[in-house]
C-alpha positions as CSV (number, residue, x, y, z in Angstrom):
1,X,-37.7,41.3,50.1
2,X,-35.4,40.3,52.8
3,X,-31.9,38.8,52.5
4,X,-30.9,35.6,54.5
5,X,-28.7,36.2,57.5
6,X,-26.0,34.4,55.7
7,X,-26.5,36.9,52.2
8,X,-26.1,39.8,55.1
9,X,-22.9,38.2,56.3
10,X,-20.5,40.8,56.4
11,X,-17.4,39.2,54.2
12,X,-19.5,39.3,51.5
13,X,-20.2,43.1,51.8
14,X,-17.4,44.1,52.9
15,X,-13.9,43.8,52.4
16,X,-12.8,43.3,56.1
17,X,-11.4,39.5,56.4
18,X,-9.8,38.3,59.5
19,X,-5.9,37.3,59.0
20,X,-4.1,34.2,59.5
21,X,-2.9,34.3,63.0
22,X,-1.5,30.5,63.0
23,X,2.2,31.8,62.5
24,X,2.0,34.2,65.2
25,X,0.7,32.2,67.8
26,X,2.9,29.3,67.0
27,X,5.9,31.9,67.6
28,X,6.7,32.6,70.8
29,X,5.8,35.6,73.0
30,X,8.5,37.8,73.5
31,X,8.8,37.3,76.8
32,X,12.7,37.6,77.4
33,X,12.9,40.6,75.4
34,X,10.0,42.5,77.6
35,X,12.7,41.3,80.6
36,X,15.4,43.1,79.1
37,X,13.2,45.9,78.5
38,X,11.8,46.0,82.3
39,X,15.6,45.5,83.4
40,X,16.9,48.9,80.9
41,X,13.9,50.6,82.3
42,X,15.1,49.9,85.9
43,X,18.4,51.3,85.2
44,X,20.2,48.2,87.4
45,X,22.8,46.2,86.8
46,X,22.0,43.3,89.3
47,X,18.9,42.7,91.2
48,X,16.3,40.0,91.1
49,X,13.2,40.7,89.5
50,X,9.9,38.4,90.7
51,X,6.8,38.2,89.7
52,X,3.7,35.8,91.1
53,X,1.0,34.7,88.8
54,X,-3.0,34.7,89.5
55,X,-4.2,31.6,92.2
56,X,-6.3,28.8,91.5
57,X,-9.3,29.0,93.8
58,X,-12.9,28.8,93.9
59,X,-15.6,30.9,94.5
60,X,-16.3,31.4,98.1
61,X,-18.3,29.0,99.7
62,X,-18.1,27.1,96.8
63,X,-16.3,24.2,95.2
64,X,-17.0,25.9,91.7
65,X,-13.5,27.4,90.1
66,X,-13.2,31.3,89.9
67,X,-13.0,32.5,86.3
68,X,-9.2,32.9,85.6
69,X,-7.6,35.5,84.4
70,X,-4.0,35.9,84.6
71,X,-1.7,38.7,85.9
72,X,-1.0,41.0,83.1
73,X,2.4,41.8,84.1
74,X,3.1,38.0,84.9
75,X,2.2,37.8,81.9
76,X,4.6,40.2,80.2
77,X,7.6,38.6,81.4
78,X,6.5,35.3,80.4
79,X,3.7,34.4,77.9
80,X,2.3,31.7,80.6
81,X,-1.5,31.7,81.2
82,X,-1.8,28.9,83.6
83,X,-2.2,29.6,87.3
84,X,0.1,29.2,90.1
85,X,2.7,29.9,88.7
86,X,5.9,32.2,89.3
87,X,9.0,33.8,87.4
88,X,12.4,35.2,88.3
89,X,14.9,37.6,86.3
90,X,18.2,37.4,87.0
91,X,19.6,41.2,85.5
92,X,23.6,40.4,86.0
93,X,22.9,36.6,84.4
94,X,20.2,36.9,81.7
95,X,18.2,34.4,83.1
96,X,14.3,34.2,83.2
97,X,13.0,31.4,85.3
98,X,9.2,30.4,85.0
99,X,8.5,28.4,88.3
100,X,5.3,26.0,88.4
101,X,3.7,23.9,90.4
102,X,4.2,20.1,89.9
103,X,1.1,18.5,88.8
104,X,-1.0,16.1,90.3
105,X,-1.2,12.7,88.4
106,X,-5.1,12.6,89.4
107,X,-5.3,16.4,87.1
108,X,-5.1,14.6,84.4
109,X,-8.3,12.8,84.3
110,X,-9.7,16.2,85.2
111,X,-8.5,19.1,82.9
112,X,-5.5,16.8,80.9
113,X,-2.2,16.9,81.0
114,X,0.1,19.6,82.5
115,X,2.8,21.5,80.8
116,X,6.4,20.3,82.7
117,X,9.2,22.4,82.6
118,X,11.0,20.3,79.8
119,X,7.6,21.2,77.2
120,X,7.9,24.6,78.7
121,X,11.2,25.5,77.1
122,X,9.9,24.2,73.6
123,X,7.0,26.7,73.9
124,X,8.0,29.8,75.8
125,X,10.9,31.9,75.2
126,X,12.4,31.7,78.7
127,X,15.6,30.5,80.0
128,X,14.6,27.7,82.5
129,X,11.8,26.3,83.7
130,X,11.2,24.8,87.0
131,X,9.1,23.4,89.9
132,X,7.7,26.0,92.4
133,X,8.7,24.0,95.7
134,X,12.6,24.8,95.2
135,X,12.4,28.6,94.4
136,X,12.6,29.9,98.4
137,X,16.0,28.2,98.3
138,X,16.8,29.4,94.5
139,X,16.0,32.9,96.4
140,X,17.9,32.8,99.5
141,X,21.1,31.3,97.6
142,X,20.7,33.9,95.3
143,X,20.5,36.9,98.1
144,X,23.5,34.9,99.6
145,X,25.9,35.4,96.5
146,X,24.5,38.6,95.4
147,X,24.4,40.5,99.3
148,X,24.4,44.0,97.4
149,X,21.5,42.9,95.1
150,X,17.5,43.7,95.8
151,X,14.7,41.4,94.8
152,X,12.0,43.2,93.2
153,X,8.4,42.9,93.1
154,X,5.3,44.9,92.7
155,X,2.8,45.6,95.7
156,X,3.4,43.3,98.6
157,X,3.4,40.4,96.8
158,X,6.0,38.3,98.6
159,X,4.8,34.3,99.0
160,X,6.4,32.3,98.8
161,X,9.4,34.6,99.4
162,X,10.5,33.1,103.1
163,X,9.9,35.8,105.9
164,X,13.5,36.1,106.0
165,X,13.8,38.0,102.7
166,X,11.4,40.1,103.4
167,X,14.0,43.3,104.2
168,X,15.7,42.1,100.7
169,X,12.4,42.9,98.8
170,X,11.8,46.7,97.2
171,X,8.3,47.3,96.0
172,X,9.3,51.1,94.9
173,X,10.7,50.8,91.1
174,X,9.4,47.5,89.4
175,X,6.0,48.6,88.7
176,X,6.8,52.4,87.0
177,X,9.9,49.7,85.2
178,X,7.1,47.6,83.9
179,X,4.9,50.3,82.8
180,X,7.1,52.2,81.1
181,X,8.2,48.8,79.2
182,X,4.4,47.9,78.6
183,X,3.7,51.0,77.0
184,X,5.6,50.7,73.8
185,X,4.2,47.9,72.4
186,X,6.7,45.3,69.9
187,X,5.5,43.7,66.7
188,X,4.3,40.7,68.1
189,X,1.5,42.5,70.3
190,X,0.9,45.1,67.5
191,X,-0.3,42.0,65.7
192,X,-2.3,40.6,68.5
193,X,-3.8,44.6,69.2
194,X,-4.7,44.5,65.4
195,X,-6.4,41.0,65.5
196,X,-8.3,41.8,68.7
197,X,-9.7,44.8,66.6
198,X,-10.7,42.9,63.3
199,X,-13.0,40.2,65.7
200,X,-14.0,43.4,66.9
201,X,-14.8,44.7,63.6
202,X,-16.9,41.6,62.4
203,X,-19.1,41.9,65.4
204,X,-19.9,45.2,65.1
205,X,-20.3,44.6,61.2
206,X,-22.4,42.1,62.3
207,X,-24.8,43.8,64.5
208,X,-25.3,46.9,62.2
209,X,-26.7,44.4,59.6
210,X,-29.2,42.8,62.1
211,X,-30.3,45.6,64.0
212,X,-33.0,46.0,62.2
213,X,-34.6,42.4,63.1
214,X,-33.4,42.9,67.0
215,X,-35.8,44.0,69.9
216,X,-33.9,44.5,72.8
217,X,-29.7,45.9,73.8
218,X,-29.8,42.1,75.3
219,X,-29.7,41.1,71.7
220,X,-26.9,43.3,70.7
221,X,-24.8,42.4,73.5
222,X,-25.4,38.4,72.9
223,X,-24.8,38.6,69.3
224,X,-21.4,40.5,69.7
225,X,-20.3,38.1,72.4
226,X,-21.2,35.2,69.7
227,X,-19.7,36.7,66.9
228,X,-16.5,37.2,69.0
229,X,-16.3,33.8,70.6
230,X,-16.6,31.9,67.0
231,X,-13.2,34.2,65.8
232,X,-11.5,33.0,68.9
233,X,-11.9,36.3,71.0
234,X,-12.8,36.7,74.7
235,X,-14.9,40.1,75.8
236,X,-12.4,42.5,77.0
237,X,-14.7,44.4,78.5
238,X,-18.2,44.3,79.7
239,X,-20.2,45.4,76.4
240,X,-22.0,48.8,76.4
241,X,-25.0,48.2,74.2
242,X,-27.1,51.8,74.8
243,X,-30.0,53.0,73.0
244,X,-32.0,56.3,72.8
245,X,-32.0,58.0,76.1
246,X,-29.3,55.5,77.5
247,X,-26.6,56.5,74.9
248,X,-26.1,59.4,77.4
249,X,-25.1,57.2,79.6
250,X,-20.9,56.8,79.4
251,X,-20.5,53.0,81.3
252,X,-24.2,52.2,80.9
253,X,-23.9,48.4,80.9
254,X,-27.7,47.0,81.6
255,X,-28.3,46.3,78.1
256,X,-32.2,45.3,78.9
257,X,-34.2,48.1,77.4
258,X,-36.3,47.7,74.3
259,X,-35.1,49.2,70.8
260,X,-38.5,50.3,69.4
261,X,-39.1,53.8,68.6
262,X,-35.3,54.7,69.9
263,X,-32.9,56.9,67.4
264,X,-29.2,55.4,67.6
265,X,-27.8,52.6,69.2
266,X,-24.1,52.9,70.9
267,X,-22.1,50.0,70.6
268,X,-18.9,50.5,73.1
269,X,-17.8,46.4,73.0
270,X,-14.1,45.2,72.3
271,X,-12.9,41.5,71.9
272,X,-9.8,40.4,74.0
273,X,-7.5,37.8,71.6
274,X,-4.3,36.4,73.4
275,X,-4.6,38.5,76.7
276,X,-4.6,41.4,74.3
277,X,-7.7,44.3,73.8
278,X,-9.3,46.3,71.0
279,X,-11.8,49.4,72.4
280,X,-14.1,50.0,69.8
281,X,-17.4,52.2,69.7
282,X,-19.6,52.5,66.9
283,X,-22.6,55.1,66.8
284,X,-25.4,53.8,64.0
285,X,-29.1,54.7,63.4
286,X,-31.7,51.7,64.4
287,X,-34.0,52.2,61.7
288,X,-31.8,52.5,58.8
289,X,-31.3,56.0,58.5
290,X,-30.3,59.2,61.0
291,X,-32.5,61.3,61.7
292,X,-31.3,65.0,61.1
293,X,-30.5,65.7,64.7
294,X,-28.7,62.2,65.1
295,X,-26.9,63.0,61.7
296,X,-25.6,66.4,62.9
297,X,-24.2,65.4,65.8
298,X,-22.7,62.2,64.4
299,X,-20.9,64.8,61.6
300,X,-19.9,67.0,64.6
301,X,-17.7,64.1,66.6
302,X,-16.5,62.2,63.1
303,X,-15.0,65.6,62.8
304,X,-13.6,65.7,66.6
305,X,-11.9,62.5,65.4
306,X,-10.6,63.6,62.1
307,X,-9.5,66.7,63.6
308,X,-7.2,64.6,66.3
309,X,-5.9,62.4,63.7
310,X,-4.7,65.3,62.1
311,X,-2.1,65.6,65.0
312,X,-1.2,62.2,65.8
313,X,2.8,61.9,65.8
314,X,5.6,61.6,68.0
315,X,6.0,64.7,70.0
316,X,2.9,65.8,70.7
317,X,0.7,65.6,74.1
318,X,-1.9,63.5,73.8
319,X,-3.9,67.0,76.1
320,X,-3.4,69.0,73.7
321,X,-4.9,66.7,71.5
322,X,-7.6,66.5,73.8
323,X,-7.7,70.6,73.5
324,X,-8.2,70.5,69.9
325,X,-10.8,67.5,70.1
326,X,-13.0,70.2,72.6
327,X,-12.3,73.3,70.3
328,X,-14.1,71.3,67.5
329,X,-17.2,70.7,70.0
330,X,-17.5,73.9,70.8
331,X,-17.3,75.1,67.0
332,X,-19.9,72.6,66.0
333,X,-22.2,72.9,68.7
334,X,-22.0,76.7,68.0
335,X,-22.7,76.4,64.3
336,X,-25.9,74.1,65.0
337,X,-27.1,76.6,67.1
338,X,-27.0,74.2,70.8
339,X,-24.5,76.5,72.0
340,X,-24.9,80.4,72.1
341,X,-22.2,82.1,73.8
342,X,-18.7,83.1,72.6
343,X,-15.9,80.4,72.5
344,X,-14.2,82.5,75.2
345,X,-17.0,82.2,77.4
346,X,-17.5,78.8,76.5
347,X,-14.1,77.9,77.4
348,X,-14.0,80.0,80.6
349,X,-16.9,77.6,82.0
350,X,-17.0,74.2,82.4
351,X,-19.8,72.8,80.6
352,X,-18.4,71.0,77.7
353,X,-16.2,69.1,79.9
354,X,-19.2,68.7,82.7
355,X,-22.2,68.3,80.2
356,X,-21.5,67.8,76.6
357,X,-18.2,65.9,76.6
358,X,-17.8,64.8,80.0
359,X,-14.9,62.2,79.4
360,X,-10.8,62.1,78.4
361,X,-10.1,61.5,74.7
362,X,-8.7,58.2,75.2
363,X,-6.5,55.9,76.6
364,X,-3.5,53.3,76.0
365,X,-4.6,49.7,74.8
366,X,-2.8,46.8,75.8
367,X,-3.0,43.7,77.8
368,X,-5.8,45.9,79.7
369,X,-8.6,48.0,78.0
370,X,-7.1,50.8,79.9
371,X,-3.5,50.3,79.9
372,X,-0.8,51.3,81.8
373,X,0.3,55.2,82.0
374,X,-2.7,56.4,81.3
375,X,-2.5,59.1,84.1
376,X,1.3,60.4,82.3
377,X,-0.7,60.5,79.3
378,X,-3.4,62.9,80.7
379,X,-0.8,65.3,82.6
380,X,-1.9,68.5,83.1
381,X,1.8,69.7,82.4
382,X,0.4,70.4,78.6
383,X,-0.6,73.9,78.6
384,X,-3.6,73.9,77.7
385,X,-7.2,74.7,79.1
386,X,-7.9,73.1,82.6
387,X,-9.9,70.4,83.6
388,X,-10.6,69.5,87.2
389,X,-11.3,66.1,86.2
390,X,-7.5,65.8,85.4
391,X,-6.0,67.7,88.4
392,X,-5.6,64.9,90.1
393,X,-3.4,63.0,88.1
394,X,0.0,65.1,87.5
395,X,3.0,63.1,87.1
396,X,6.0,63.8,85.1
397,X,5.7,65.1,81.4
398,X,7.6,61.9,80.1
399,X,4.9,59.7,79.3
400,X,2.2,62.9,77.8
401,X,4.0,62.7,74.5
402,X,3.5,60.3,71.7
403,X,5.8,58.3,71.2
404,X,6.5,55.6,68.4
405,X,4.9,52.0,69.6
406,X,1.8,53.7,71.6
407,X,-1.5,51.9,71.2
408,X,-4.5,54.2,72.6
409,X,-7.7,54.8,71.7
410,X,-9.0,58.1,70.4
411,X,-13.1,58.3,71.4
412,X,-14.5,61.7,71.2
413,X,-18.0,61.7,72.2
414,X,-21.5,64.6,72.6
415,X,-23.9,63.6,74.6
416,X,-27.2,65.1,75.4
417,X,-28.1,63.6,79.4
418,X,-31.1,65.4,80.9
419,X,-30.8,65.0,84.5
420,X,-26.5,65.7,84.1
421,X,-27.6,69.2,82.5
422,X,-30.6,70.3,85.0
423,X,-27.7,69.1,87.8
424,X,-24.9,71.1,86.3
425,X,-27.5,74.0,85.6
426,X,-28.4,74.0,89.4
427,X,-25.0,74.9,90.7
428,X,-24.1,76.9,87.5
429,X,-27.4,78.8,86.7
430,X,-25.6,81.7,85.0
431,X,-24.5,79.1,82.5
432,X,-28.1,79.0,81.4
433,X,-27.5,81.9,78.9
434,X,-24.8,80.1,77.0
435,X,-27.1,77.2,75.6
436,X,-30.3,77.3,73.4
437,X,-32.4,75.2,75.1
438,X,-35.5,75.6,72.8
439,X,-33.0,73.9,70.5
440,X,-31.4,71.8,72.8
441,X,-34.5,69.7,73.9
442,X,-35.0,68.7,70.2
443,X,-31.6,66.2,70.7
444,X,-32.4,64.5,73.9
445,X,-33.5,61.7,72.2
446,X,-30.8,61.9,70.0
447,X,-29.0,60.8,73.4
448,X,-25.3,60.6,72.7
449,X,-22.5,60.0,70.3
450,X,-18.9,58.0,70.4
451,X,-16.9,56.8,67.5
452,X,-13.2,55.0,69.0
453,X,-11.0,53.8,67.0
454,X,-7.9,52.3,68.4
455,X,-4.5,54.0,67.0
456,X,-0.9,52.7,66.6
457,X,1.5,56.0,66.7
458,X,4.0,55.5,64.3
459,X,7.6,57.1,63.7
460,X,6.1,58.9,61.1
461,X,2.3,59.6,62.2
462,X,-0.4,56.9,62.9
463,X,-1.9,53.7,62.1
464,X,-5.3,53.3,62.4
465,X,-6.0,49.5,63.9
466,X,-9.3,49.4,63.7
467,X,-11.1,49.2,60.4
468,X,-14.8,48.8,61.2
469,X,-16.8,51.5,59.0
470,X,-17.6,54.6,60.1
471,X,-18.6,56.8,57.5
472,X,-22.2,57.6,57.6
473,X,-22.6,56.8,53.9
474,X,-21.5,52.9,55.0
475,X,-23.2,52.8,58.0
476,X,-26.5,53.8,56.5
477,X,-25.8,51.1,53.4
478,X,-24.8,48.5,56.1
479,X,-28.0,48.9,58.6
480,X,-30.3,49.0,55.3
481,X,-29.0,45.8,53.9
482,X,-31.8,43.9,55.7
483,X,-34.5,45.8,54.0
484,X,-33.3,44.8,50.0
């Protein structure tokens, strides 16, 4: 006998509740203290810092708005998700300006009232607040009385900077500043990271109870963007909803085949709450139960996972972290018999990281999916095996090591593609003797694997942020409850 959808809810089988966010978001974003940060990070004494928010406009050809979304690293320095707006930091005074545009009475009928720079200072934790038509003269008084002084800004981003200033502006330190600030993340966006992951959590709770009465990845993608909008989330990502075949597939995002007769189903969706993102993936059988292929493989990455969290603490490089995550492919795919030849041989090709785990362990998470400094993280300065898919990226070895205040993600994944292998086979056909492929063709269908859990990297070790189930005892007891 079947349960009702609201018996299957999730808070009743699980322990998994969403906290109370109402004190957080009626404290304010730390936005002056991420100033001070970008300004250490800068190593300045005086100098201008600007920053322009995203535009109003509409779609071209159109007098339908663009979707907003606001300038993460406006955002940063000021908490403001409005457009048109700008801000200035003053490093020698200690002042952060937010500058906006002065509303039109008419806007009011429209989209209600505007914020003015008196409401401002009630809500944001800024200095001053102001209307945008007097900043060019804020700026050239200021380049006046400060001649030694440089404004700075990211890109080319200079309106409405008057042409003037133009030689006063430096493009070359304010972004690495920035990044190197974003990357440790405070308390108050540890709690928004953590939030972002629990909507996360009840969607993908959600869908491993129903997957049973769904037809179609459509499904799975519209449910998880329900569930997430009722807990106050926004996509931060375009959902991956995979099954069969397609869970091969790394950024497969049609979500329009048909479930029936299909093994697993990957579920690579996150849910955005305050500007901030969760990256969670979730591997689970569609009929209730793995089948003994699916199960293997699933055991094989849980323990690519397990092994990395092993390491997780300041100090270490997130490669070699990566290295042991590949070791522990290798060993499993050798003890179920896929792969054949020795791990020296093994390593001495390039077919786990071309075929069987064709992607990087993970990535920061913060006000973007992929956050900033993810190239310092993957360095190839790490000693350990190479990748060509990482040559590209060498910076210094700073940002490689954990550090305290890191949010990433750790996704190790297998993945059986057809057409990937016979394509890596044609220019590698020696490679043929190190893979059983007798064996091999029994776990194309099994089609792929990913569990990602988001991390926090603690002074001493880890947090783990995102609590969705992933133990294939709870997974099979979840995706069964339908059938009780």
């Amino acid at each position: 006998m079947r349960t009702t959808a609201s018996q299957r809810d999730i808070s009743v089988h699980l322990d998994i509740k969403l906290e109370d966010t109402s004190k957080l978001l009626a404290s304010k974003y730390p936005a002056k203290s991420h100033a001070r940060r970008t300004a250490a990070a800068l190593g300045l004494k005086t100098g201008l810092i600007y920053l322009a928010g995203e535009i109003s406009r509409d779609n071209e050809d159109s007098d339908m708005p663009a979707v907003f979304r606001q300038k993460r690293y406006f955002y940063y320095l000021t908490g403001y998700d409005l457009p048109d707006a700008h801000v200035t930091y003053d490093i020698e005074g200690d002042t952060l300006t937010l500058w906006i545009l002065r509303p039109d009475p008419k806007e009011k009928l429209w989209s209600g009232p505007s914020p003015t720079p008196k409401t401002l200072l009630q809500t944001h934790d800024i200095d001053t607040a102001l209307y945008t038509s007097s900043l060019p003269t804020t700026l050239q008084s200021y380049t006046l009385s400060h001649p030694a002084s440089k404004i700075h800004i990211i890109h080319d981003q200079y309106p409405p900077i008057p042409p003037s200033l133009h030689n006063r502006c430096t493009n070359s330190l304010l972004k690495r500043a920035l990044d190197v600030s974003r990357v440790l993340k405070d308390p108050h966006e540890i709690q928004l990271i953590r939030h972002a992951n629990q909507i996360s959590t009840h969607a993908h709770l959600k869908i491993m109870a129903l997957v049973d009465t769904m037809t179609t990845e459509r499904e799975i993608e519209a449910e998880f963007i329900s569930e997430t909008i009722k807990r106050g989330g926004k996509l931060a990502y375009d959902t991956i909803a995979c099954s069969g075949r397609n869970c091969s597939i790394l950024h497969y995002v049609r979500n329009d085949q048909p479930l029936a007769n299909k093994q697993l189903l990957l579920l690579d969706a996150g849910a955005e709450y305050s500007l901030y993102a969760s990256d969670v993936t979730r591997t689970f059988p569609i009929s209730g139960t793995f089948t003994p292929e699916a199960k293997e493989i699933y055991t094989l990455v849980h323990t690519m996972q397990s092994t990395v969290f092993s390491l997780l603490r300041p100090g270490i490089k997130w490669r070699d972290c990566h290295s042991a995550a590949v070791d522990a492919a290798i060993t499993g795919l050798q003890r179920i018999g896929i792969l054949t030849g020795s791990k020296a041989d093994i390593l001495n090709s390039q077919i786990i990281g071309r075929v069987f785990f064709p992607h990087g362990l993970g990535h920061h998470v913060g006000l973007e999916t992929h956050d900033v400094l993810y190239y310092d993280l993957i360095s190839k300065k790490s000693n350990v095996m190479s990748m060509d898919q990482f040559d590209a990226f060498t910076r210094d070895e700073v940002y490689n090591h954990l550090k305290p205040g890191m949010t990433l993600t750790v996704e190790p994944g297998i993945y059986f593609n057809q057409p990937l292998y016979e394509d890596y086979l044609s220019t590698n056909p020696a490679e043929k003797t190190l893979v059983n492929e007798s064996l091999l063709a029994k776990f194309w269908d099994v089609g792929g694997v990913r569990i990602e859990d988001v991390v926090l990297i603690t002074p001493d070790g880890y947090e783990n942020l995102t609590p969705a189930p992933k133990e294939i005892v709870d997974i099979e007891r979840i995706t069964r409850l339908s059938k009780y």
